[in-house]
C-alpha positions in Angstrom: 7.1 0.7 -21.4 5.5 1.7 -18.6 7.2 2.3 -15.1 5.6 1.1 -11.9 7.6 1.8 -7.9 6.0 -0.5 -5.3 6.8 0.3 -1.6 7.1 -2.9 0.6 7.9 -4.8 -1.9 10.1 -7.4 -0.5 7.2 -9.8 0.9 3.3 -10.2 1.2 1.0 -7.8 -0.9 3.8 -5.6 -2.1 6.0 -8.6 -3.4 2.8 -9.7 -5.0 1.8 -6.2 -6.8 5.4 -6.0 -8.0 5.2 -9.8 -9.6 1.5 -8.8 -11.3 2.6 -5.4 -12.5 5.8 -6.8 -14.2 4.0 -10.2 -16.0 1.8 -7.1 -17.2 5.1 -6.0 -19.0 5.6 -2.8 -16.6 8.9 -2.6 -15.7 9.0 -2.5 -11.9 10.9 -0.4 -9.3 10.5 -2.8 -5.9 12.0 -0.4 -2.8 12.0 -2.0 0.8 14.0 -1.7 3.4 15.1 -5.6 3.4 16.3 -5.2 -0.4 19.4 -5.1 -2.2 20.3 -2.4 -4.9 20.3 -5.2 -7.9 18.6 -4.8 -11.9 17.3 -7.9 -13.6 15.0 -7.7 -16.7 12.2 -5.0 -16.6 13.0 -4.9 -12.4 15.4 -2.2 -10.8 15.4 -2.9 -6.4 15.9 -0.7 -4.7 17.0 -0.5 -0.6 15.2 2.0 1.5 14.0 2.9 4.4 10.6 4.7 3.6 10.9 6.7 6.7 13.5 8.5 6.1 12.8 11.5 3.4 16.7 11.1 2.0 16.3 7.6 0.9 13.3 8.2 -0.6 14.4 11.0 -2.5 17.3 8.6 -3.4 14.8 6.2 -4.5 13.5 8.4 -6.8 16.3 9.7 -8.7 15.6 7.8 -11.7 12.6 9.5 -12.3 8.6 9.7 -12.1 7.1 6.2 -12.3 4.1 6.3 -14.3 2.4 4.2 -11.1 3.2 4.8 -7.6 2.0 2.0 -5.3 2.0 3.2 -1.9 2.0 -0.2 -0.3 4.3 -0.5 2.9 2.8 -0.7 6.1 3.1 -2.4 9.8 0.7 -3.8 11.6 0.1 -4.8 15.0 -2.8 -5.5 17.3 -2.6 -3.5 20.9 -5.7 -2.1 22.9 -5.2 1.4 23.8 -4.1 1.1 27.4 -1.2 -1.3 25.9 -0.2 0.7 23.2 3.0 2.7 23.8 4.0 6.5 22.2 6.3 4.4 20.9 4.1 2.2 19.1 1.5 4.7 18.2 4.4 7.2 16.2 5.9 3.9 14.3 2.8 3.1 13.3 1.7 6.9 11.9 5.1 7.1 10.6 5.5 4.1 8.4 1.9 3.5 7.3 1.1 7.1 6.7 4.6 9.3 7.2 6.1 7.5 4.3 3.1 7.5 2.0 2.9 11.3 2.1 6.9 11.2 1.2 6.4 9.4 -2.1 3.2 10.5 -2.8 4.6 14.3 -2.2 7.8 13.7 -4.5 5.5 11.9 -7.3 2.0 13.4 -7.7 2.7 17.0 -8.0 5.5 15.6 -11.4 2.4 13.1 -12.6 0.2 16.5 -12.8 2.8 18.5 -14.3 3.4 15.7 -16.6 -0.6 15.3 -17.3 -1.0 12.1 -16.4 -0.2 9.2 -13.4 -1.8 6.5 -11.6 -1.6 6.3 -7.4 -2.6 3.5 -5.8 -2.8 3.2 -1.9 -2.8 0.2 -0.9 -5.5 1.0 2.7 -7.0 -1.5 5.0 -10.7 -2.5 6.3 -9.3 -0.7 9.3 -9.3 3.0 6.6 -13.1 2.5 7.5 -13.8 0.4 10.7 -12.4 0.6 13.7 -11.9 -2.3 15.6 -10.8 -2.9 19.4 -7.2 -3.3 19.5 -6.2 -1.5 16.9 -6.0 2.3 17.9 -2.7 3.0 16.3 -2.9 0.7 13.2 -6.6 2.4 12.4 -5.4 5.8 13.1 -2.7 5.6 10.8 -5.2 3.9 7.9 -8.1 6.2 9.1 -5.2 8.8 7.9 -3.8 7.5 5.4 -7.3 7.2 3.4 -7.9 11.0 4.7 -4.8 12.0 2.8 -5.9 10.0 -0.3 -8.9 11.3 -0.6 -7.5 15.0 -0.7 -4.7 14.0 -3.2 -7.9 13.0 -5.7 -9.5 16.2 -5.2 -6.7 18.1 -5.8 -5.4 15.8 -8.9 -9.1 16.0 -10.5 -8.9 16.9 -13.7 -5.2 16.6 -14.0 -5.1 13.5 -15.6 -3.7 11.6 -12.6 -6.3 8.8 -11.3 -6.1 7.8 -7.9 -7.4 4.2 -6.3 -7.6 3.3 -3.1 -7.7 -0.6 -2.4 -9.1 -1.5 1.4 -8.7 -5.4 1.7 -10.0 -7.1 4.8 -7.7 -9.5 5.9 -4.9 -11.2 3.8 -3.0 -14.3 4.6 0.5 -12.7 5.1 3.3 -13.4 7.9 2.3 -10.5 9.6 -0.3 -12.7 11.1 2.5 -15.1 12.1 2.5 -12.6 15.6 -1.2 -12.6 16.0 -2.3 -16.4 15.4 -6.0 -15.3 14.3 -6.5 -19.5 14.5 -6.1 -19.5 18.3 -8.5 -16.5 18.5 -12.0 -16.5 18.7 -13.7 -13.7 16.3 -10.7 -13.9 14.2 -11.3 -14.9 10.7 -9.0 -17.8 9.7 -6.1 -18.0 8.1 -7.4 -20.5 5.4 -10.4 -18.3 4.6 -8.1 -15.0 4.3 -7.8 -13.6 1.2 -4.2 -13.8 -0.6 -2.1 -11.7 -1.4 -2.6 -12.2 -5.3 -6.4 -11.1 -5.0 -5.0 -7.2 -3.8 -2.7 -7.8 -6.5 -4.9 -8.8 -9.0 -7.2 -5.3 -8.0 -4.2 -3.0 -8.3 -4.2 -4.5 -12.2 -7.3 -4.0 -12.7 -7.3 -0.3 -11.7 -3.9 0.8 -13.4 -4.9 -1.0 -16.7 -8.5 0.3 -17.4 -8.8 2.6 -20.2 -7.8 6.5 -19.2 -10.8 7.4 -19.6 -11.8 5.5 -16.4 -10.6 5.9 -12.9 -11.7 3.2 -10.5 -11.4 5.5 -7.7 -11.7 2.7 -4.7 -11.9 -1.2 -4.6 -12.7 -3.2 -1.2 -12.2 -6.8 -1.1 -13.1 -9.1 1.6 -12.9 -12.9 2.3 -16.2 -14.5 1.1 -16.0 -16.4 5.2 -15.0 -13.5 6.9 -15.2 -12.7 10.8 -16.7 -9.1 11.8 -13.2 -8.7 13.7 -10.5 -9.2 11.2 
């Protein structure tokens, strides 16, 4: 049985990878801040706070997962003149910071091991920048950078490597935001769900390993050049 470990995968997309992954008869490793150490059938949780390399090397003591799913993120919307040091390192260090933790405790075991599957779960912000969103973009701008050199340094290993960039999902963490009340904003109704990222991460991790989807983007079929 294959083991998949989801990051922020207490709610939204990462909830929604985890439920996919384990009706695919993975057994899942869920680890968010917001969970409780429990086990159920083919699911281990797992609290952590992704930020801080001890609890994700405690996280990981049960082994190498044969997927990583470097999902957990924050968003916000600021322009750059209201966007705080503060804001701009919490969002490097949770949507990028903790992906390089995992993905520096995992990959280099999936190559030794021969084979692996890392999906990053990335943004349309990894590839447009729009205003308001100078540190969210700078952390997905990053975080796609960083994927990118993990494939070409895991080429030929065995390990595939997919990065996913959905445009915008109907999660809460829209609830701040109220896209509905905003004009350019696409609508909540017409935003993707969180099922249709999940539903790409199965595709990728279950194609033959011969083939490696190397990226998937997904957008709303109504979708509003701002987000």
């Amino acid at each position: 049985m294959k083991i998949a470990l989801v990051t922020g995968a207490s709610r939204g997309i990462g909830l929604a990878v985890a439920v996919a992954l384990r009706a695919r008869g993975m057994h899942v490793v869920r680890v968010a801040r917001s969970l409780t150490d429990a086990a159920a059938e083919r699911r281990t949780d797992i609290a952590c706070d992704i930020t801080k390399p001890a609890d994700v090397e405690r996280a990981l003591a049960r082994g190498v997962p044969d997927v990583l799913v470097n999902n957990a993120g924050i968003f916000l919307i600021k322009l750059l003149a209201e966007t705080t040091p503060a804001d701009f390192a919490s969002a490097l260090t949770t949507n990028l910071t903790a992906a390089f933790l995992f993905a520096r405790a995992i990959v280099p075991k999936m190559v030794a091991r021969g084979s692996g599957h890392l999906v990053t779960i990335g943004s349309i912000s990894d590839y447009i920048g729009f205003s308001g969103s100078t540190a969210y973009a700078a952390s997905k701008f990053g975080l796609r950078g960083m994927h990118e050199v993990i494939r070409q340094e895991t080429a030929k290993s065995g390990v595939r490597t997919t990065l996913i960039s959905p445009g915008p999902v109907d999660t809460d963490i829209w609830d701040p935001v109220d896209p509905d009340s905003k004009p350019g904003f696409t609508k909540r109704k017409d935003m993707m769900r969180a099922e249709d990222v999940a539903a790409a991460v199965v595709y990728a991790v279950t194609q033959p390993e011969h083939v490696a989807v190397t990226e998937i983007r997904l957008l709303p079929t109504v979708y509003s050049p701002r987000g």
